[in-house]
Residue frames as qw, qx, qy, qz and C-alpha x, y, z in Angstrom:
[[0.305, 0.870, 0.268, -0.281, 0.01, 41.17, -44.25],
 [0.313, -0.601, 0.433, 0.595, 2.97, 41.22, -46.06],
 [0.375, 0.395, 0.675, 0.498, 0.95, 40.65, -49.55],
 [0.298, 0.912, 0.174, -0.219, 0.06, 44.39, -49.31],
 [0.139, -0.719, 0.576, 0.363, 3.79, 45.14, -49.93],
 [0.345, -0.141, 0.739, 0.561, 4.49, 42.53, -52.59],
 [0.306, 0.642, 0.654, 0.257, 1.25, 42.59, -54.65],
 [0.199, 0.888, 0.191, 0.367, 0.81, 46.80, -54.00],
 [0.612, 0.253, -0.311, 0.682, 3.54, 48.00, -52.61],
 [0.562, -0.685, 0.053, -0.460, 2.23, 49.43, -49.45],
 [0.171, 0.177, -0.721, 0.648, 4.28, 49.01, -46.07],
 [0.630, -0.488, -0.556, -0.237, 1.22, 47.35, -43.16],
 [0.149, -0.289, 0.695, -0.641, 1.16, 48.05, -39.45],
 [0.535, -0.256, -0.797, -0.111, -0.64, 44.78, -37.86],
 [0.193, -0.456, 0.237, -0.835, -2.88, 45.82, -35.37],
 [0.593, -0.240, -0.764, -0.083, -3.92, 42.73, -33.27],
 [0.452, -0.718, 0.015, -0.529, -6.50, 43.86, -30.51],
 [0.273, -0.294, 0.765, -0.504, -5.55, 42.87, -26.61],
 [0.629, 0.075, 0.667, -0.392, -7.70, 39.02, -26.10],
 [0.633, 0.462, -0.506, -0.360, -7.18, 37.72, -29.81],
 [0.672, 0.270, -0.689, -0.026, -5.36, 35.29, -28.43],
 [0.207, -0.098, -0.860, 0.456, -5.85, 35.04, -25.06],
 [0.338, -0.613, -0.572, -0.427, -10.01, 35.62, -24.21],
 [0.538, -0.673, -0.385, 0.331, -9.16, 36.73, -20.54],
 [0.361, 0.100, -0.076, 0.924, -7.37, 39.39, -21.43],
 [0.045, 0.820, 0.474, -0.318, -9.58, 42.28, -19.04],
 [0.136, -0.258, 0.414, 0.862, -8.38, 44.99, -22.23],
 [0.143, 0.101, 0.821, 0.544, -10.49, 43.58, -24.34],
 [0.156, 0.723, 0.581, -0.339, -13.47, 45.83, -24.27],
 [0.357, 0.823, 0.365, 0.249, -14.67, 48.98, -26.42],
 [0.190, -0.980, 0.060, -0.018, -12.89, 51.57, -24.90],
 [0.665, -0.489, 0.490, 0.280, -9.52, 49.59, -24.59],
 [0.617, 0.002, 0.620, 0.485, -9.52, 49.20, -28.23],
 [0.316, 0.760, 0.313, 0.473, -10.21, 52.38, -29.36],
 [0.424, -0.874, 0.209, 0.115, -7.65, 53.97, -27.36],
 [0.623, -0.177, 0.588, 0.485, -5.15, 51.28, -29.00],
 [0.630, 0.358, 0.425, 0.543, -5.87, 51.53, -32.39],
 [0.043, 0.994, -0.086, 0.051, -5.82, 55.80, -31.91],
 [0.249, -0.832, 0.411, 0.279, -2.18, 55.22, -30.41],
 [0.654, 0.236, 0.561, 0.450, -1.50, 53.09, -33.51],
 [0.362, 0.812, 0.255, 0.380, -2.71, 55.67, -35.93],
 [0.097, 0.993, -0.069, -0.005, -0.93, 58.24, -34.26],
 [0.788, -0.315, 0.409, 0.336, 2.43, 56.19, -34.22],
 [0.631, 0.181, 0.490, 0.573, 2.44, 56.26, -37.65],
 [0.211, 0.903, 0.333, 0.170, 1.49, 59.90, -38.57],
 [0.258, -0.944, 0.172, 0.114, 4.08, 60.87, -36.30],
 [0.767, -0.280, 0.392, 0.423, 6.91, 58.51, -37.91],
 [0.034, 0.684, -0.381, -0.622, 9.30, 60.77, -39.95],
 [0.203, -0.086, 0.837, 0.500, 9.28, 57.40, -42.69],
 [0.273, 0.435, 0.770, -0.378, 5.71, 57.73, -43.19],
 [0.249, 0.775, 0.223, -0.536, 5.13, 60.96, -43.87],
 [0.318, 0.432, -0.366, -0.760, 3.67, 61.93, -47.38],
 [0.091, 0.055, -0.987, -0.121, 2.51, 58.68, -47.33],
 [0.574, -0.321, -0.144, -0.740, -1.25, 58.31, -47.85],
 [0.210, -0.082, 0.924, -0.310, -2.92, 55.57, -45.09],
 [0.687, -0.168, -0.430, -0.562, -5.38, 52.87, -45.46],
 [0.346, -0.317, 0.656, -0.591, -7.19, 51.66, -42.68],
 [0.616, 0.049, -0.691, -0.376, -8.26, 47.94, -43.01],
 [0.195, -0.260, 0.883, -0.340, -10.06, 45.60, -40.83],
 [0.390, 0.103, -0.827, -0.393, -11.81, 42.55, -40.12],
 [0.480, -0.407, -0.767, 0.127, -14.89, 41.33, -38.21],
 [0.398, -0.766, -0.432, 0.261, -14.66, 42.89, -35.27],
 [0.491, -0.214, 0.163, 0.828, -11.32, 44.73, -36.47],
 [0.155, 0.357, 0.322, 0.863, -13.38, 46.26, -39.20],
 [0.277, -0.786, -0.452, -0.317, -15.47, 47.89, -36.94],
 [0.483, -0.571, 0.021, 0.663, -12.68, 49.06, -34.79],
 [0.293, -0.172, 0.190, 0.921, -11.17, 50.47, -37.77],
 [0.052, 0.576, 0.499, 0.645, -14.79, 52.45, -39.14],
 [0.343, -0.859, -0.361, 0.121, -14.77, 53.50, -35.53],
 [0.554, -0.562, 0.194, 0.583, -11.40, 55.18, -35.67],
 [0.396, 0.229, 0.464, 0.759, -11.70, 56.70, -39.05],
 [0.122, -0.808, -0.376, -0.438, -14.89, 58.54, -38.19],
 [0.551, -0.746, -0.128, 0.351, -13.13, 59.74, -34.75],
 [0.393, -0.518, 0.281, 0.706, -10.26, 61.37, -36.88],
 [0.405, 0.871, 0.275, 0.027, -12.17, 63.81, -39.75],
 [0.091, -0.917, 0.232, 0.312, -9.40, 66.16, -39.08],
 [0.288, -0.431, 0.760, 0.392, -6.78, 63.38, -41.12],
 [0.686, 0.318, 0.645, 0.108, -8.59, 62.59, -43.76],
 [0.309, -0.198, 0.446, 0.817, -6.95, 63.86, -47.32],
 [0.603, 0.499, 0.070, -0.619, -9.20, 65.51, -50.01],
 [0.698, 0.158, 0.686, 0.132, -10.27, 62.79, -52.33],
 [0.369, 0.880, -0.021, -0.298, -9.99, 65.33, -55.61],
 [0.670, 0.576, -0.283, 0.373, -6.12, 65.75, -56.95],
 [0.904, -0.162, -0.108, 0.382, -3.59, 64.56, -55.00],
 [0.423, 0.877, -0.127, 0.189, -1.86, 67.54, -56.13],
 [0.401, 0.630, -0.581, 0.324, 1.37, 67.05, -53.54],
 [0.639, -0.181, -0.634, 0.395, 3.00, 65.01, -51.20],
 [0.192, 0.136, -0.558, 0.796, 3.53, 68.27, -49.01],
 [0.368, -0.147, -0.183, -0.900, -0.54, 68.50, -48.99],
 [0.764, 0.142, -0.573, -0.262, -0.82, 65.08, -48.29],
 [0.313, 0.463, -0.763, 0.324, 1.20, 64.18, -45.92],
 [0.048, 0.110, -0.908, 0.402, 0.73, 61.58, -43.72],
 [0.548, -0.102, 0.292, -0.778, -3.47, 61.52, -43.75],
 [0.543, 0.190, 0.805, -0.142, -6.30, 58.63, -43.66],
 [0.259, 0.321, -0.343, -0.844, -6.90, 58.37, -47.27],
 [0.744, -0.014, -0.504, -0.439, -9.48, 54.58, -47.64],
 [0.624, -0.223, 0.481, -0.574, -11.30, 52.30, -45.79],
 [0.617, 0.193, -0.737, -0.197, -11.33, 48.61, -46.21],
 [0.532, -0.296, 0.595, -0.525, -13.53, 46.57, -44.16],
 [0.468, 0.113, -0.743, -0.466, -14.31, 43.03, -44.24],
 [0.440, -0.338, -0.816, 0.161, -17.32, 40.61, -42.54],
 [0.178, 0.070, -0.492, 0.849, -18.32, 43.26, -40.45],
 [0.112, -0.534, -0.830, -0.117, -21.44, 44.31, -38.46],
 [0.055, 0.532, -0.033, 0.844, -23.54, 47.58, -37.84],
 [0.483, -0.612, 0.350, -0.520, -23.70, 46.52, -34.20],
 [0.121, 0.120, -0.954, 0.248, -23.03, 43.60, -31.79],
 [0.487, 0.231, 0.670, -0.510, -26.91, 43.94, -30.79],
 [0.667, 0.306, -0.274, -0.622, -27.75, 43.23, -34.53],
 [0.301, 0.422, -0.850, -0.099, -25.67, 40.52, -34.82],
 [0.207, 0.024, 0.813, -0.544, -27.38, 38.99, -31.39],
 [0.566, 0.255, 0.187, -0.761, -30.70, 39.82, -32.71],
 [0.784, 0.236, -0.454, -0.352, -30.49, 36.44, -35.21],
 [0.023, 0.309, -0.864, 0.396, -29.44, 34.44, -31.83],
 [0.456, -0.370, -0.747, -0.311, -32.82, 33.24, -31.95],
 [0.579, -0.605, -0.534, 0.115, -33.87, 33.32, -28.02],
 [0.544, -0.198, -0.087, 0.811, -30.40, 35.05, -26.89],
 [0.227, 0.319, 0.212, 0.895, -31.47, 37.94, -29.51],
 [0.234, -0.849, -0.404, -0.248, -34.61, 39.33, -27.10],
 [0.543, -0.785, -0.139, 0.262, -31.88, 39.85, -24.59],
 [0.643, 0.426, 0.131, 0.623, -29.00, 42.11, -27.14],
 [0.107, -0.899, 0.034, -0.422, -30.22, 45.27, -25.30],
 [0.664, -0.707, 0.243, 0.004, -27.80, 43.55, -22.02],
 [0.843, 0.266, 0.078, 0.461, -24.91, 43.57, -24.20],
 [0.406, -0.842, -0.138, 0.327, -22.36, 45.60, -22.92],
 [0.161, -0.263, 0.501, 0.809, -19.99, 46.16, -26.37],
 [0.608, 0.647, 0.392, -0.242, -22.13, 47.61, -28.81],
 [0.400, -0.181, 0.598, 0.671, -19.88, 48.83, -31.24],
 [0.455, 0.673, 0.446, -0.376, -22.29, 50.91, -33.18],
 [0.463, -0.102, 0.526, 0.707, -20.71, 50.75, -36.82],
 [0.228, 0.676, 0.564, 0.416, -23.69, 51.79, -38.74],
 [0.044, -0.985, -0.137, 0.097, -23.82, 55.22, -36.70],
 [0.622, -0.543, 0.252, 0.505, -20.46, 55.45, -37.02],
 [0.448, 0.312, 0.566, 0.618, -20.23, 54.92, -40.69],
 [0.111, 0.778, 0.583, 0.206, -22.77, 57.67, -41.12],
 [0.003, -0.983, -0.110, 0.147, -21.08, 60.47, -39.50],
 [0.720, 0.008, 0.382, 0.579, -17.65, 59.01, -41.25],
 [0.050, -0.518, 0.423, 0.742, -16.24, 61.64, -44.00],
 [0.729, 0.585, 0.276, -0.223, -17.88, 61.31, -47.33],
 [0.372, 0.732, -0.508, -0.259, -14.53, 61.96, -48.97],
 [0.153, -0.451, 0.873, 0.108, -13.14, 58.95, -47.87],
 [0.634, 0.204, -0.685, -0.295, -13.04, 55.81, -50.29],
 [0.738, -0.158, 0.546, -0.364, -15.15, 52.50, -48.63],
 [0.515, 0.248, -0.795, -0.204, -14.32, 49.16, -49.51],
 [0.597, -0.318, 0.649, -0.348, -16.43, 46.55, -48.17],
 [0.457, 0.301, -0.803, -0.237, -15.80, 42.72, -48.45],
 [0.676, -0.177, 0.169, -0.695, -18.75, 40.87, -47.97],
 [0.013, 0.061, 0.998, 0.025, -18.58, 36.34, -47.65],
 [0.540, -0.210, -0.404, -0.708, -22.14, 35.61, -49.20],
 [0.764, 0.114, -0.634, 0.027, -21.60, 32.50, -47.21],
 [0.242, -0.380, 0.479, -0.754, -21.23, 34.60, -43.35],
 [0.502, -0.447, -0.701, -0.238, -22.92, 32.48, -40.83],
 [0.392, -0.437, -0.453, 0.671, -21.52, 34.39, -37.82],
 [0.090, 0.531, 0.089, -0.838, -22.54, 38.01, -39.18],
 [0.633, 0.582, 0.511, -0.004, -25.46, 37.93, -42.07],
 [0.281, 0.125, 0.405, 0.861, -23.96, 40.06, -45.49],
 [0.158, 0.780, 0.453, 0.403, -27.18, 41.86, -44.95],
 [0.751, -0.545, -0.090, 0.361, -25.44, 43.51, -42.71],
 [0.515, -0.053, 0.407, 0.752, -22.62, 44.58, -45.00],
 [0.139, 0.466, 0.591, 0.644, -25.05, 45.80, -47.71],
 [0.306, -0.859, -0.408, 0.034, -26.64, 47.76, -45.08],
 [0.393, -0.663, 0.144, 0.620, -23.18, 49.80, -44.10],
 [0.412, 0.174, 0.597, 0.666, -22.74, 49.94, -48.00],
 [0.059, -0.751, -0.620, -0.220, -26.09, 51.94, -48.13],
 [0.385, -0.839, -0.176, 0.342, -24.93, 54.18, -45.03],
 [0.451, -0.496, 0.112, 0.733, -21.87, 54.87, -46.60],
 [0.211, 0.515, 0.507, 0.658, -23.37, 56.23, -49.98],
 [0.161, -0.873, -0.440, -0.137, -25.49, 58.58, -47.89],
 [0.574, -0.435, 0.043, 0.693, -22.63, 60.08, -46.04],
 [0.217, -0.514, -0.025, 0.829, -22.96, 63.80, -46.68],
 [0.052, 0.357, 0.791, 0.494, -25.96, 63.99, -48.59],
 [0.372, -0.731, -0.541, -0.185, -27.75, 65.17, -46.22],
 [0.170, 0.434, -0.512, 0.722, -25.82, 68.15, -44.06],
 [0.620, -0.675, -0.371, -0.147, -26.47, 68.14, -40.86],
 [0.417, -0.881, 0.216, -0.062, -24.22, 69.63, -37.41],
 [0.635, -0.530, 0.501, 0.255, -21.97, 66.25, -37.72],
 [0.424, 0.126, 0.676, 0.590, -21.76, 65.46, -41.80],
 [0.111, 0.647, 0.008, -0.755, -21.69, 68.34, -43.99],
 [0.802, 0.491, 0.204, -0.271, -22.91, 68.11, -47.16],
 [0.321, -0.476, 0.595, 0.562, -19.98, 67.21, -49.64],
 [0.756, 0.503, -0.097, -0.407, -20.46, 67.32, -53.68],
 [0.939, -0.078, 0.287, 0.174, -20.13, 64.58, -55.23],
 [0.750, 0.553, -0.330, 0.149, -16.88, 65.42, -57.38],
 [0.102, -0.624, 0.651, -0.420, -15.14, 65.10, -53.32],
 [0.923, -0.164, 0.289, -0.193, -16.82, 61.59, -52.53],
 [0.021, -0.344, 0.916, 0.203, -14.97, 58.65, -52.52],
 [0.620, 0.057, -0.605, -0.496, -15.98, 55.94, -54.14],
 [0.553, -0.261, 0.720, -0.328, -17.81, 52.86, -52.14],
 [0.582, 0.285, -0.650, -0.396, -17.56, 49.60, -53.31],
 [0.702, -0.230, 0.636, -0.226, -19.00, 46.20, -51.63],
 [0.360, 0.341, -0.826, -0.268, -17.26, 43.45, -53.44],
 [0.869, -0.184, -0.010, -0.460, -19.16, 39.73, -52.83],
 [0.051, -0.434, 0.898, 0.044, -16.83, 36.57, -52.09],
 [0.802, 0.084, -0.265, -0.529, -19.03, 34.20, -53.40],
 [0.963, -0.074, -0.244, 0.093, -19.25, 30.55, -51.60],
 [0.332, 0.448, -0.492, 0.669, -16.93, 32.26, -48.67],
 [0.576, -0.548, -0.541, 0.275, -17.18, 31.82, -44.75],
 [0.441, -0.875, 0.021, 0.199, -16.52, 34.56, -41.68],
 [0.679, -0.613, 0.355, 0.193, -13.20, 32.81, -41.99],
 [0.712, -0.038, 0.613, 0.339, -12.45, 31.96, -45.52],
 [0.335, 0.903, 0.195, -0.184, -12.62, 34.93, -47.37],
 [0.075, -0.782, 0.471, 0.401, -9.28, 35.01, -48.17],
 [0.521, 0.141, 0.821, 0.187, -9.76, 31.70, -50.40],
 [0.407, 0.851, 0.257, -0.212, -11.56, 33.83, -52.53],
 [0.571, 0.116, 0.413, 0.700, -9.69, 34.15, -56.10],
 [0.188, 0.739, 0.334, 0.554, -10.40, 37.46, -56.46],
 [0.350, -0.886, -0.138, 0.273, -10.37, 38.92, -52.62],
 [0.549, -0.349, 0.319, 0.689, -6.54, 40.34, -53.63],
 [0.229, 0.320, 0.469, 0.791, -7.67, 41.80, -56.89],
 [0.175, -0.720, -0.577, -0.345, -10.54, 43.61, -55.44],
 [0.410, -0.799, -0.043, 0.439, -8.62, 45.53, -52.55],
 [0.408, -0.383, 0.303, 0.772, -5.70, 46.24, -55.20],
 [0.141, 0.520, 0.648, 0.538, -8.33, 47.45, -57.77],
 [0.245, -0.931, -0.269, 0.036, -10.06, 49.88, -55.01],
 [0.539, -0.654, 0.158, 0.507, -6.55, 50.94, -53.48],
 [0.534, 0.168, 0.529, 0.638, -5.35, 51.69, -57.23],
 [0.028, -0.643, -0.552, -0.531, -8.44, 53.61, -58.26],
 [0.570, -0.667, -0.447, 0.172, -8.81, 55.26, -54.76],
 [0.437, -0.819, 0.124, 0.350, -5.37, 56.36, -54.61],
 [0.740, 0.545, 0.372, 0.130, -4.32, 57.01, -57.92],
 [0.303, 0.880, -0.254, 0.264, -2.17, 60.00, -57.91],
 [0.352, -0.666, 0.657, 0.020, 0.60, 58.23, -55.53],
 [0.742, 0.451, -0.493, -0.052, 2.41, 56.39, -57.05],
 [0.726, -0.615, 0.229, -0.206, 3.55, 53.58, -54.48],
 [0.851, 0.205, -0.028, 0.483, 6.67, 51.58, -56.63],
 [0.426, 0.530, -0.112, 0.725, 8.51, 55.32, -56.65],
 [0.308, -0.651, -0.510, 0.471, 6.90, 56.09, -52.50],
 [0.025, -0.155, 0.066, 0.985, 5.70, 59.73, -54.04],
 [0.485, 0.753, 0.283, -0.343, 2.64, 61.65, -55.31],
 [0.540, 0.351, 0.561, 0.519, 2.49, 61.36, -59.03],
 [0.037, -0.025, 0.199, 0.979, 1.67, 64.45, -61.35],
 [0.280, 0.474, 0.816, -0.177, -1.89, 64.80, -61.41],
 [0.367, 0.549, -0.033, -0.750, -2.07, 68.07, -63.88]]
């Protein structure tokens, strides 16, 4: 991940779940990995080099559905998406989302398993991204990156969390309060045309389309000089 730092100067923390690489790992379940990626996020909120530093949370597949579960679990860190106005205002919060390939459940996904999909309800990770997304902040900026070309998780799929996250505090309600729209972040579902699950980073554009969102997104820091710009 070290092309966030040369292309946008952003410092990464690699968050690679328990059973990535080994499939037996007994971690590897819903709860186990949304316990990790909380004591990730708070690692870095609490690290003295951090702070004033806005965060983007980015995953993939399955990762990006950890990380839309762990943004909507921590409203309380998310920055106002308005004017930047100081680092001391700023400090350390969850300021964009960036998901790629992802799905708005493990029983959707199942459900195009042909035979497999009647039985999705005896899946025991659901991972429910699509509710998640929905009771997500509205302030925070969504970036999703979608392979037209998905054979393990359809893109309708994508375009469906794309949908959820426009709605996102439109409607108040106990868990998303209404927000106007000059506090939304922007959502943006970029296509990788003639891209796999796996091969989305072949895309000649994926790299211009995160550092186009992350630019626009987070515009008053200025990440070459590691400060908040002026924004009057």
């Amino acid at each position: 991940m070290g092309i966030f730092r040369q292309l946008l100067y952003y410092r990464a923390r690699l968050f690679v779940y328990p059973g990535a690489f080994f499939p037996n790992d007994n971690n590897n379940d819903d709860s186990g990995l949304r316990i990790d990626s909380q004591t990730v996020l708070d690692h870095v909120l609490a690290d003295p080099t951090r702070n004033q530093k806005p965060i983007a949370i980015f995953g993939q597949s399955l990762g990006g559905a950890v990380a839309i579960d762990l943004t909507s679990r921590n409203d309380d860190k998310v920055g106002r998406n308005e004017c930047t106005t100081s680092s001391s205002d700023n400090a350390a919060q969850i300021a964009a989302l960036i998901v790629e390939n992802t799905f708005t459940s493990i029983p959707d996904i199942m459900k195009n398993w042909g035979l497999i999909g009647h039985f999705s309800f005896l899946c025991s990770e659901k991972w429910w991204s699509a509710t998640r997304m929905a009771r997500m902040s509205a302030r925070i900026p969504v970036l999703l990156l979608s392979a037209t070309e998905d054979t393990i998780i359809p893109p309708s799929q994508m375009e469906r969390l794309r949908h959820i996250a426009n709605e996102r505090g439109r409607k108040p309600s106990k868990k998303t309060p209404l927000v106007p729209e000059e506090d939304r972040g922007q959502v943006r579902l970029e296509l990788l045309e003639k891209c796999g699950h796996n091969t989305s980073l072949d895309h000649p554009k994926y790299w211009h389309f995160v550092e186009e969102f992350v630019k626009s997104s987070l515009k008053h820091w200025d990440a070459t000089n590691q400060s908040f710009a002026d924004s009057k």
